[in-house]
N, C-alpha and C positions, 0 to 999 in steps of 0.2 A: 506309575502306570495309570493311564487313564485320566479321567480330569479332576478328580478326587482332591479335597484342601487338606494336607496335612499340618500342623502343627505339633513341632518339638518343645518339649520344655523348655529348650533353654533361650528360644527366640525370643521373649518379652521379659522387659527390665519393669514395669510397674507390678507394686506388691498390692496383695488383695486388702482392701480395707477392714476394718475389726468391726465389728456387730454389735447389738446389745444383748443375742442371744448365748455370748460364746465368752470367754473368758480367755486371759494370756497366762500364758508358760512361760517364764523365765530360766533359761538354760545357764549358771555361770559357772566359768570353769578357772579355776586357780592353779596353776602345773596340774599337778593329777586328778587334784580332787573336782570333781564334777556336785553341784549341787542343782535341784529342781524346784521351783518357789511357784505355787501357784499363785492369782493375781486374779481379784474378781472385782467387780462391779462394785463401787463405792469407795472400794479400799486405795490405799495410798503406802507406799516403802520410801524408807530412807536408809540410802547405801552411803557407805563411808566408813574410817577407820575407828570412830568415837563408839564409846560405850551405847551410848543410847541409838545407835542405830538400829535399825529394824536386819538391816544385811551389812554384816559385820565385815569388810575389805582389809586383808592384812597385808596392806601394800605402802610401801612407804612414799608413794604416790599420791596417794589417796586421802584425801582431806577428813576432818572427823565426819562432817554432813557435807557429802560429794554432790549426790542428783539426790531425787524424789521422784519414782515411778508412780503414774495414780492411772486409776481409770474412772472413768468419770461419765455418765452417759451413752456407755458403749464406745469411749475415745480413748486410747489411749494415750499417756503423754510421758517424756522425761524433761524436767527442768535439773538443771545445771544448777547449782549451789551456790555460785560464785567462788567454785572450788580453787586452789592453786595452783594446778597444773591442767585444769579445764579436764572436758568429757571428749573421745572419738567417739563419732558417730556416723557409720556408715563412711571412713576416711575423711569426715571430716571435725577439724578442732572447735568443741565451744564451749563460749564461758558465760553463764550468767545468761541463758536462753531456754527458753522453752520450748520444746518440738515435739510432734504429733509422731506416733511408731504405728509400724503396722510388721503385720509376720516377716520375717525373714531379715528384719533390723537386726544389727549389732552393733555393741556399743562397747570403748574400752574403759576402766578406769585402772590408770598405769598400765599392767598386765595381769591384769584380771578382765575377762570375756563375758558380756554377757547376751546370749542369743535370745528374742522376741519369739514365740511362736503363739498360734492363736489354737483353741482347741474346744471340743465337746465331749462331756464326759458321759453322752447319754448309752446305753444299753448296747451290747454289742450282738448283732443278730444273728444267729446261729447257724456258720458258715456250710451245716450238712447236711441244712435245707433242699429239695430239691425244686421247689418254687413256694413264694409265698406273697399273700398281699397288705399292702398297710395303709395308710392315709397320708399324707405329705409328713414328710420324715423330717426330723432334727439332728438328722445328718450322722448317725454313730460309730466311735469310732477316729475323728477326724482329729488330725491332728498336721499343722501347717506350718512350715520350719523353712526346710532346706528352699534357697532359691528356684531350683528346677519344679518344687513342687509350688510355689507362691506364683509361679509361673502358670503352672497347669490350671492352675484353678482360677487364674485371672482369665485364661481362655474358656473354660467353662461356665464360667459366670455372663460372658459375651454372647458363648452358641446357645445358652439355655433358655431367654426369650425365646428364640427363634424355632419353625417346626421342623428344623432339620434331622435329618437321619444323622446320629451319632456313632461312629466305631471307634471302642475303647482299644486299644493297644497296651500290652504287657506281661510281664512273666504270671504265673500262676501265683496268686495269695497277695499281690502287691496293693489289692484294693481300688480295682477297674467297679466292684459293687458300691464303692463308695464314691466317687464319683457319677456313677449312674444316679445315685440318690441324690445327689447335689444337682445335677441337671434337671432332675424332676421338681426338686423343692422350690428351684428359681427359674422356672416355665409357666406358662398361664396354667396350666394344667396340673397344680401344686394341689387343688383342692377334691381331684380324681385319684384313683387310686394307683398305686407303681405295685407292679406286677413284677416276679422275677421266675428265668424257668433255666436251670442248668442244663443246657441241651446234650450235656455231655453225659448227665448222671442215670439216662433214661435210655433202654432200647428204642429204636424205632418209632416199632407198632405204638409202643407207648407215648413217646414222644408226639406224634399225632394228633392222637385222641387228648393227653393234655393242651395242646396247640388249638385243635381246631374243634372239641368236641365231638361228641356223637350222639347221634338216633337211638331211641330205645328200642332191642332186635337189631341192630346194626350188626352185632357181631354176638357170639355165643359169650353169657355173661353179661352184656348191655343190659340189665334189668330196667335200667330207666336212662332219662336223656343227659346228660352231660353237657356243662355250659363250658367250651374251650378258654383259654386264657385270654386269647384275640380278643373273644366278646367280653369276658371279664373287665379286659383292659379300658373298656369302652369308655372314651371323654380322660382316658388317663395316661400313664406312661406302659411299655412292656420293655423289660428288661433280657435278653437274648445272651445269655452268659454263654463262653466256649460256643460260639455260633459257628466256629468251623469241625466241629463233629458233625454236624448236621450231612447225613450222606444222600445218596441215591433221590429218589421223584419227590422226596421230602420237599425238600429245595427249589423244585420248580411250584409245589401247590405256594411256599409261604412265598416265591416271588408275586405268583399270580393276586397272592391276598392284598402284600403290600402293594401293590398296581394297581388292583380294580378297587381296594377296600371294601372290601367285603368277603365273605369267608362261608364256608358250606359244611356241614358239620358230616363226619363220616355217617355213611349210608342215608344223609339228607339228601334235599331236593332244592333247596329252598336256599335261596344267594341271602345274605345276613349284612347290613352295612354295618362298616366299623367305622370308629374315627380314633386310631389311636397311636401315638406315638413312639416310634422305633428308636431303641440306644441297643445296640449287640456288643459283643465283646468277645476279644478272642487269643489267645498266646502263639496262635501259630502264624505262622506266616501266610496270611490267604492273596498273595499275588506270587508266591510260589506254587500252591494250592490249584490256583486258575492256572495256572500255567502246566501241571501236571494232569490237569482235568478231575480233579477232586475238588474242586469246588466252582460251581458255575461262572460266570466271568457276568452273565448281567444281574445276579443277585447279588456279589460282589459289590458292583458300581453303583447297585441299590441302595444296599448297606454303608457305604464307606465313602456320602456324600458328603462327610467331615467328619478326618478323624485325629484322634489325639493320644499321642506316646505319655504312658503313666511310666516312671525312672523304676526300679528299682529298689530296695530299701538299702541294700548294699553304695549305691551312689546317692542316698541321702540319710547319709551318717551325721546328721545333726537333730534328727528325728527317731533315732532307735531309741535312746532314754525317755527323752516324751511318753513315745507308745507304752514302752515299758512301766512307767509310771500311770499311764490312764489305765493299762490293763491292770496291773493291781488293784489302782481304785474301784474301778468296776468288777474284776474277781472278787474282791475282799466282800465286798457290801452286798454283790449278790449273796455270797458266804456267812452273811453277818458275821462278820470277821472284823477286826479292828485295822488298820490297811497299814500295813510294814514298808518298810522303807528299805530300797536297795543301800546295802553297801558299796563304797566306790570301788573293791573289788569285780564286784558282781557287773554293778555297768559298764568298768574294762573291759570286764569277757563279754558283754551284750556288742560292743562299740568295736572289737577284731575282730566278731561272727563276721562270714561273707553273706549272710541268710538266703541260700538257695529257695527257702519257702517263702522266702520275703514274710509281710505282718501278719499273717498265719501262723507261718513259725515261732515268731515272736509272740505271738498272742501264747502258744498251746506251750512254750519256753517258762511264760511267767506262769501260766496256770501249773506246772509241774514245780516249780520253784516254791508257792504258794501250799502246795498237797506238803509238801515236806518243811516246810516251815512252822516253828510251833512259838514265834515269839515278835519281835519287835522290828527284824531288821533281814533280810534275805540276804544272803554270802553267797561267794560264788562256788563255795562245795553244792548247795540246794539247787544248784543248775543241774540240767542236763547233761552223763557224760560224754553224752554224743555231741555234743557244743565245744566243753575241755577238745575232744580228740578232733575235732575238726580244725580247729583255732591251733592248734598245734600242729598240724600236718600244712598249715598254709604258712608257719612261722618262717620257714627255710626259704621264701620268696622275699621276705620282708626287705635285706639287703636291695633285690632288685628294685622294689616298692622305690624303697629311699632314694636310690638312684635316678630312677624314673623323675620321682616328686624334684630330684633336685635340678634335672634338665628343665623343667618345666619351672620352674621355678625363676632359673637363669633366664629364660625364654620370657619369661613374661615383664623382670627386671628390664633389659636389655629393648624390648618392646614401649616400655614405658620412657627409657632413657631417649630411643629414636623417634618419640612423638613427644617430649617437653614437660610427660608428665599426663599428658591429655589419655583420658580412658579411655573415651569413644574411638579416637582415631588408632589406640596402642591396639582395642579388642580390636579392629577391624586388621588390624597388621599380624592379629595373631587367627583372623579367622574366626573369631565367638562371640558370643554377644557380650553386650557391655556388662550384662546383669551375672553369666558367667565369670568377666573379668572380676567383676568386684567379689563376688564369692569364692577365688581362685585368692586375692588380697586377703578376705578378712582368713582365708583357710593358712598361710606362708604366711600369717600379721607382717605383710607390705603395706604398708599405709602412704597415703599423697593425698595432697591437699584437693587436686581436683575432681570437679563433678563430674 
């Protein structure tokens, strides 16, 4: 609708490059057991089946000194060993080489998996805020795994130079605030302040006067004048959470602001220049919205001059351990607490939630787990029973699931067969991007040799 540039996750196959400010996750999975290895600046692992490995591989695949993960510089790297049965990587075989990784890599030794993801373990902002300001953010919170999300963020790094109006798209808790912080942080405008106002958490009349400020005597109780968020935002980002609450003449003053920039503060006189940066965000459907007359169709076209679909945590099931593991970190030490370690119990039941609340959920999940833990290791009895009885009332689909997974599965075999092996031309046969095909491979461990 309209002339609006969408972007879906799964359209772009380049992964976001690694920083020197962030550090890597290492996901590897052996049949059940799931382990989590963090990976920081300077350090170096050697995986393999030998004693003196730093990551012990019980694979009889698996050479004593396999690869050597390091980071080095803010680069990440694996060299191959000169193992005997070589390293995959990303579908393909090598031996005795060195290569550069960035989030959403994987790599095999024999059948042992191990996922790249890149991450920040800094402070998680207190999601019951109803606005709040900071200075250029280090991003918290972030954690970068699944390819539809290494995706997202390769587009947000694109639109964030740029001074376009951003709209976030996606379910509630999934972390449309965390991207808005990542558009600010890589924008000219990183060293202004990012503004956030949940326009959903607010009546009205209030909503308003936080937006646009007011006159002192403007209204009964105005004891003095009020600087709105607009002018706040001044030289910086505003952040417009749940922007389709926003109902009635509301809507038409913030179109008028963003249009003329500039803003007038209730019961003022006086037109106010702004210069400040628009990202909104929203869970509902607002080209449904316009079309029902609940939400105007040219603040709409205002708002949603580029916009971007954030997935799900439910369909970026390679990222729910991660989170799980940074929210500990970060619960625990808030806590001064020594920071316990999931059991592989505990991250099965994390990994069949469907997470309706998406990393919200997650987040308030580990903090419950955490209140009832009094030792070294989190089980999954210290979960939530609302999580047990969820996980369990979706079990009786699971058949379907399998069934599902294995049409697709043949689909995608049979797609590769009728193009020679070639990715690009098999996604194209099957409709998805290449970067979905290969993540659809490393998910069925399909492997083929080509790029």
């Amino acid at each position: 609708m309209g002339n609006e540039t969408t972007i879906d996750a799964g359209t772009f196959s380049a992964r976001t490059p690694r920083t020197s400010s962030a550090h890597a996750y290492l996901v590897v999975r052996a049949g059940e057991e799931t382990r989590v290895i963090d990976l920081r600046e300077g350090e170096g692992l050697i995986f393999g089946r030998g004693d003196d490995a730093n990551v012990r591989i019980d694979d009889a695949k698996a050479s004593r000194e396999h690869v050597r993960i390091s980071c080095t510089g803010g680069v990440l790297t694996l060299e191959d060993l000169g193992s005997r049965n070589g390293t995959h990587l990303n579908q393909t075989l090598i031996r005795g080489e060195l290569r550069t990784l960035s989030s959403g890599d994987v790599f095999w030794i024999g059948d042992t998996e191990t996922l790249v993801a890149e991450g920040s373990s800094a402070a998680v902002a207190d999601p019951s805020d109803t606005h709040a300001v900071s200075p250029a953010l280090d991003l918290p919170g972030l954690v970068v795994a699944d390819a539809a999300m290494v995706d997202v963020f390769r587009v947000v790094d694109r639109v964030a130079p740029r001074p376009t109006t951003v709209l976030l798209l996606g379910e509630t808790g999934v972390g449309k605030e965390i991207v808005a912080e990542r558009i600010h942080a890589r924008s000219d405008r990183a060293a202004g302040a990012f503004v956030r106002i949940n326009c959903g958490a607010l009546p009205e009349n209030l909503l308003e006067s936080e937006l646009f400020g007011y006159e002192r005597g403007a209204f009964t109780g105005a004891e003095r004048r009020k600087i709105g968020l607009l002018e706040t935002a001044n030289g910086g980002t505003l952040f417009l959470d749940e922007i389709g609450e926003i109902r009635g003449d509301l809507q038409a003053k913030l179109l008028r602001a963003l249009e003329a920039r500039t803003v007038m503060r209730v019961g003022g006189r006086e037109e106010i220049a702004i210069d400040v940066r628009i990202i909104a965000a929203t869970n509902r459907d607002l080209e449904q919205e316009v079309k029902r007359g609940a939400f105007r169709s040219d603040l709409y076209f205002r708002v949603a001059a580029f916009t971007i679909k954030i997935p799900p945590l439910r369909e970026r099931p390679n990222e729910i351990a991660l989170l799980a593991d940074l929210f500990l970190r970060q619960l625990a030490v808030a806590a001064a607490r020594p920071v316990p370690l999931l059991s592989s119990d505990a991250r099965a039941l994390l990994e069949r939630h469907t997470w309706p609340g998406n990393v919200r959920e997650l987040r308030n999940v580990i903090e419950h787990a955490l209140v009832l833990s009094d030792g070294a290791r989190i089980t999954a009895a210290q979960l939530p029973d609302a999580l047990h009885e969820h996980t369990a009332s979706f079990s009786g689909s699971a058949p379907i699931k399998a069934r599902i997974e294995s049409v697709e599965q043949r689909a995608i075999e049979d797609a590769l067969a009728a193009e020679g092996g070639n990715q690009t031309r098999a996604a194209r046969r099957l409709g998805v991007s290449r970067r979905t095909l290969i993540y659809k491979l490393e998910k069925y461990h399909l492997r083929t040799r080509d790029r």
